[in-house]
Kinemage of the C-alpha trace (Angstrom):
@kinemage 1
@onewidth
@group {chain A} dominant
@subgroup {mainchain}
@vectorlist {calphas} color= white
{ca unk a 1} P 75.739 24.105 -1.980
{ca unk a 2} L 74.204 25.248 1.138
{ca unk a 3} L 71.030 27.063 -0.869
{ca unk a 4} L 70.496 23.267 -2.170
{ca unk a 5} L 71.164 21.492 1.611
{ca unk a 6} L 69.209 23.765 3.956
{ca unk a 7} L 65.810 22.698 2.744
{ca unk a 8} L 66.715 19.102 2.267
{ca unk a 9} L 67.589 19.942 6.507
{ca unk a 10} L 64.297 21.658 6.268
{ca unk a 11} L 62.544 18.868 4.919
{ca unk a 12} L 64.086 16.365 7.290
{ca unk a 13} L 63.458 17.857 10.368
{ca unk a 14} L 59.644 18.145 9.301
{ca unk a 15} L 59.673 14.846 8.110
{ca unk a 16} L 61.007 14.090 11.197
{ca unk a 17} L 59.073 15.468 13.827
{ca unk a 18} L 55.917 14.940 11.542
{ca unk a 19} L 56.282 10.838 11.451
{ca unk a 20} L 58.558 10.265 14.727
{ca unk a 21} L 57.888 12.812 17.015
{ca unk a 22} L 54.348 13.627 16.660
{ca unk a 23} L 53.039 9.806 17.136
{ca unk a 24} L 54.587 9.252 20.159
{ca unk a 25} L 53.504 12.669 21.520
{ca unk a 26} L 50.241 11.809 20.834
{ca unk a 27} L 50.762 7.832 21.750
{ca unk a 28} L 51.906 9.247 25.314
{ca unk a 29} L 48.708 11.814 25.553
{ca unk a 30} L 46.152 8.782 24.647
{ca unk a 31} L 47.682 6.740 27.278
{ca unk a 32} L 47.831 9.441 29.659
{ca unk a 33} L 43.832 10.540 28.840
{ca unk a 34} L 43.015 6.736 29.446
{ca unk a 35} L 44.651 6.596 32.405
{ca unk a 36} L 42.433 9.494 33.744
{ca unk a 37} L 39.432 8.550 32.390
{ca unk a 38} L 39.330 5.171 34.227
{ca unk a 39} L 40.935 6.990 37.448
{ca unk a 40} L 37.827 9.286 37.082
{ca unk a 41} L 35.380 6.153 36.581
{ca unk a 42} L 36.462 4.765 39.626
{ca unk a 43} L 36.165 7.607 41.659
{ca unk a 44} L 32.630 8.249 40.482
{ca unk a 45} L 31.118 4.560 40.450
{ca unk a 46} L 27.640 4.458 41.652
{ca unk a 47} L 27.368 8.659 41.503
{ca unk a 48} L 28.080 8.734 37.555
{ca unk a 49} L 24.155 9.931 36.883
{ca unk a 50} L 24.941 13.021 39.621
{ca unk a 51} L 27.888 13.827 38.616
{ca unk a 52} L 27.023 14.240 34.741
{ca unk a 53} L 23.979 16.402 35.838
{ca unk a 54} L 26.851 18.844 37.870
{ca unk a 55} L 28.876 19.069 34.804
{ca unk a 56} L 26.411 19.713 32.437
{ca unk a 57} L 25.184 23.061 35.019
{ca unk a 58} L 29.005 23.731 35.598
{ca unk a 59} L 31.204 22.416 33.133
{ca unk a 60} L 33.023 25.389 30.667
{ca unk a 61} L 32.823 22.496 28.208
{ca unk a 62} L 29.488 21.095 28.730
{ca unk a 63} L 27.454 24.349 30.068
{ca unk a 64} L 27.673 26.855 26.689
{ca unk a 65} L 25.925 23.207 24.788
{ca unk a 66} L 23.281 22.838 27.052
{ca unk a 67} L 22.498 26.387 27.086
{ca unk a 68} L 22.569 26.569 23.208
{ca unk a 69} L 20.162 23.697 22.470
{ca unk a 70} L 18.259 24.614 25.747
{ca unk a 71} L 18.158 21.143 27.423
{ca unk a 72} L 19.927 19.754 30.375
{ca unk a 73} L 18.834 16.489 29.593
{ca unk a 74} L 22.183 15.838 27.436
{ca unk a 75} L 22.844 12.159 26.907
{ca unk a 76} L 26.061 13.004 24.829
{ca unk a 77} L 28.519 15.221 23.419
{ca unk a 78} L 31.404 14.733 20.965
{ca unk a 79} L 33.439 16.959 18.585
{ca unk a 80} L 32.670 16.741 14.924
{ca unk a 81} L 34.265 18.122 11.556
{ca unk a 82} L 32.718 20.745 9.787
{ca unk a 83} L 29.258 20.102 8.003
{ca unk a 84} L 30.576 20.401 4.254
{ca unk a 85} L 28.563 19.544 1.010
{ca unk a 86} L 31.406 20.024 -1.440
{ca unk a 87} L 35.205 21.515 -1.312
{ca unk a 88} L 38.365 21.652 -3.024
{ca unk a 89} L 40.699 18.647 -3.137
{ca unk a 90} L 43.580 20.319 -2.939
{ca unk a 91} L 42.302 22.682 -0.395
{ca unk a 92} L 42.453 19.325 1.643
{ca unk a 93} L 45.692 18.705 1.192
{ca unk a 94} L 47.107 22.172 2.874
{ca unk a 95} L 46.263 20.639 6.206
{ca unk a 96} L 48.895 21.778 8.706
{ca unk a 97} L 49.198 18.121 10.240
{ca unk a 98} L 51.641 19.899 12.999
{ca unk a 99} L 49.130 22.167 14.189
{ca unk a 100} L 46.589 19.932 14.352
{ca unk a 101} L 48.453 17.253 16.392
{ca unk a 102} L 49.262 20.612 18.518
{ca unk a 103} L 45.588 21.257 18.784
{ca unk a 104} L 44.857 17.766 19.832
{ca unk a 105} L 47.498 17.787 22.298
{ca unk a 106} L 46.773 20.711 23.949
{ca unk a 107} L 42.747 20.243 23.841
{ca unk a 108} L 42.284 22.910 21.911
{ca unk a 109} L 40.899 21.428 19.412
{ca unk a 110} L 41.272 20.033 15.698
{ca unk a 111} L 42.048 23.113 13.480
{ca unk a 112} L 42.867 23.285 9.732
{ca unk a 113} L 44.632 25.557 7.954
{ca unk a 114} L 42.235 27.326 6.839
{ca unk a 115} L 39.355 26.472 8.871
{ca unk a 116} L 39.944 27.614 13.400
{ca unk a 117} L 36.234 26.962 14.366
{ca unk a 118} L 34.740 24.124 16.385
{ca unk a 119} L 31.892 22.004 15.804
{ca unk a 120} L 29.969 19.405 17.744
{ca unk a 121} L 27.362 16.875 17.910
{ca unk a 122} L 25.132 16.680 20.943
{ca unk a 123} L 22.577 13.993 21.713
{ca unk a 124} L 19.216 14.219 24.125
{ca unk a 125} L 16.521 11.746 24.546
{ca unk a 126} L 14.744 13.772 21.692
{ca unk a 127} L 16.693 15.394 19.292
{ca unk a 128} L 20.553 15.164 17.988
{ca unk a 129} L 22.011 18.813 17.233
{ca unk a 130} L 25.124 19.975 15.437
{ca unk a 131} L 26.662 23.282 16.625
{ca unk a 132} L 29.232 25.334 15.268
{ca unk a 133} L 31.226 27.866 17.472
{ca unk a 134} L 33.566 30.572 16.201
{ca unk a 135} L 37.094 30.498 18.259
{ca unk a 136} L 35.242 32.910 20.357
{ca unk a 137} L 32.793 30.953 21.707
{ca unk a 138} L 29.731 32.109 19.851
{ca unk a 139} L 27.266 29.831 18.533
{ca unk a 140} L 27.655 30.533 14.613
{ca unk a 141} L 24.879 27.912 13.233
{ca unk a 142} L 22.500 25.384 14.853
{ca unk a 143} L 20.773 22.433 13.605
{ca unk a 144} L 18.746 20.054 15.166
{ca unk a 145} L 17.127 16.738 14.354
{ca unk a 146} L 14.094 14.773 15.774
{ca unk a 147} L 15.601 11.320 16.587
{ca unk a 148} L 12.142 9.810 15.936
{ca unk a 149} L 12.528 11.702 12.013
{ca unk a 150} L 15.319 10.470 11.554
{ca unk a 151} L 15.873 6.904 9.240
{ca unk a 152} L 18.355 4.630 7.787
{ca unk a 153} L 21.081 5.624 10.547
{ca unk a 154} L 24.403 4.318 9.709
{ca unk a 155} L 28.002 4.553 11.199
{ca unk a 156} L 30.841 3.389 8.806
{ca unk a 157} L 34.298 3.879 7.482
{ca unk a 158} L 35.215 7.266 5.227
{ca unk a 159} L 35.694 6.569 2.085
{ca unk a 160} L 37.076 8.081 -0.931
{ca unk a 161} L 34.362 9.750 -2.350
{ca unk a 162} L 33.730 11.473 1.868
{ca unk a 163} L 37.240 12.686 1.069
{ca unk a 164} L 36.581 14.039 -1.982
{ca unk a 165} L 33.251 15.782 -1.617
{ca unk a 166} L 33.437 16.402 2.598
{ca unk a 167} L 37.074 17.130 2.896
{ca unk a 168} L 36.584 13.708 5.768
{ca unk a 169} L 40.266 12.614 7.295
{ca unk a 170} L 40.444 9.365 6.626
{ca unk a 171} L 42.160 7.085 10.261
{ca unk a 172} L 40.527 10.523 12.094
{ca unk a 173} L 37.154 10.612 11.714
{ca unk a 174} L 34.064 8.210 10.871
{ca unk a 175} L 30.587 8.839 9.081
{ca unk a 176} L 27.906 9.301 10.964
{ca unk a 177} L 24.827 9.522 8.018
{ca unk a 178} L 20.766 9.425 8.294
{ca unk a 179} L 17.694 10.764 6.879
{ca unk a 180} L 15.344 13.209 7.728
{ca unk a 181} L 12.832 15.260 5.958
{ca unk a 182} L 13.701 13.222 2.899
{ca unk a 183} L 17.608 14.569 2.694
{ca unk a 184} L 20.361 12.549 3.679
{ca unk a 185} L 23.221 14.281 6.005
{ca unk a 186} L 26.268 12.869 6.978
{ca unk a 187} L 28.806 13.801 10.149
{ca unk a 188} L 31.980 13.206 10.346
{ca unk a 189} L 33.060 12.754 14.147
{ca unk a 190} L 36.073 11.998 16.192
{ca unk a 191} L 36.489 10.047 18.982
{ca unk a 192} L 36.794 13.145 21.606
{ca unk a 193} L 35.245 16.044 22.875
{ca unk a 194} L 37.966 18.382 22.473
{ca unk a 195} L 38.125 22.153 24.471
{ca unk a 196} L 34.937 24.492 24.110
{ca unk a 197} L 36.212 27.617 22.922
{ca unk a 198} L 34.973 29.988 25.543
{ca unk a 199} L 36.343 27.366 28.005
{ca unk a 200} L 39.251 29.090 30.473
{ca unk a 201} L 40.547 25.450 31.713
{ca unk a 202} L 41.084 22.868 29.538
{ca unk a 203} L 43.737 20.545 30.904
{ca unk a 204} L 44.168 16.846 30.704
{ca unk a 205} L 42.496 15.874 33.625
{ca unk a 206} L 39.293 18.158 32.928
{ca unk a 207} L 39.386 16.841 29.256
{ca unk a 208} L 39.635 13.403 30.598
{ca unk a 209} L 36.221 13.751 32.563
{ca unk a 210} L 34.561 15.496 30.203
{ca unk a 211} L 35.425 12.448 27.592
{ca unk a 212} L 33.990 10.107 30.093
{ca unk a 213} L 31.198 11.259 30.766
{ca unk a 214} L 29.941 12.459 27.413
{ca unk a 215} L 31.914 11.465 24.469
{ca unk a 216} L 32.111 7.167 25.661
{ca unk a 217} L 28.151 7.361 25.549
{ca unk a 218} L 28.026 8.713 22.244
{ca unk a 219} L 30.741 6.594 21.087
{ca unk a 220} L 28.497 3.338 22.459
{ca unk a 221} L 25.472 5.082 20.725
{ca unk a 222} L 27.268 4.623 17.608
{ca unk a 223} L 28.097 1.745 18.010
{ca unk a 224} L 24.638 -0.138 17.325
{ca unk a 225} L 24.541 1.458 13.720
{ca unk a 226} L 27.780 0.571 12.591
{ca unk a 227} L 27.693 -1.376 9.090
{ca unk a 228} L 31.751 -2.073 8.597
């Protein structure tokens, strides 16, 4: 009796904390980020162009980017999923959806099961690069694109076949696709910047400035290419 009721408890409790608990944790974080990030805007109204420049010099977030791509001049920063050409479906599917809301939570960042490592997109007047860091903080691989090579820019919804062949969370993410050099790529980013991993200090309030100042713009750069 009990070997057939403790994982139906099992179960539940996941269940549980998986479709109750975890939504309004991360309900209460968005409204507490929000809250920050237009406390911050306030604060820095007039001095936002200043104030970007300091964080970009001093920010454990910002700094390690700048240094990597080698400009100061960054427009905008946001956290991205991993740049995959093909992968398992069912690999997909083993997802720990706890630790990932944990990750989120906790700025950490958006981990899979299988996959610890962050990646980011970073925008400059000139060029758009994608960097991936190991959970130590080293730069691991570095692209970068010439805005003025790149065509047929498009922001839209994941779709089936993004889930499929680019392991892209559909509700989490959006595509991000262009062309350049005659090869189409496509990003799939979030709607954060989420805790460099060489970073010492990640708490709400530092995550909410960060987010402000770098993720919004490249959230509004989106914006103009999005088809649906």
């Amino acid at each position: 009796m009990w070997i057939i009721a403790i994982p139906i408890v099992v179960i539940g409790l996941f269940m549980l904390y998986s479709f109750v608990i975890v939504p309004k944790m991360n309900a209460s974080y968005e409204a507490k980020m929000n809250n920050a990030s237009n406390d911050f805007a306030q604060q820095i109204a007039g001095n936002e162009n200043e104030i970007k420049k300091q964080f970009v010099q001093d920010n454990e977030h910002i700094k390690p980017i700048a240094l990597q791509i080698n400009d100061e001049a960054i427009i905008a920063v946001i956290s991205c999923q991993e740049k995959r050409e093909t992968r398992d479906f069912l690999r997909q599917q083993a997802v720990n959806m706890a630790g990932k809301a944990l990750g989120k939570l906790t700025g950490v960042g958006v981990k899979e099961v299988d996959n610890t490592e962050h990646y980011y997109l970073a925008l400059t007047d000139s060029n758009l690069h994608y960097l991936h860091y190991s959970e130590r903080g080293q730069c691991k691989e570095h692209l970068s694109f010439e805005r003025s090579q790149m065509s047929n820019l498009e922001v839209g919804k994941v779709t089936s076949a993004d889930m499929l062949k680019n392991n892209a969370y559909v509700g989490e993410t959006e595509r991000f696709s262009f062309e350049s050099g005659d090869v189409q790529y496509k990003f799939f980013f979030y709607d954060k910047v989420y805790a460099h991993p060489s970073a010492k200090k990640h708490g709400l309030d530092d995550m909410a400035k960060v987010n402000h100042l770098f993720a919004k713009p490249f959230l509004e750069f989106f914006n103009q290419y999005k088809t649906n």
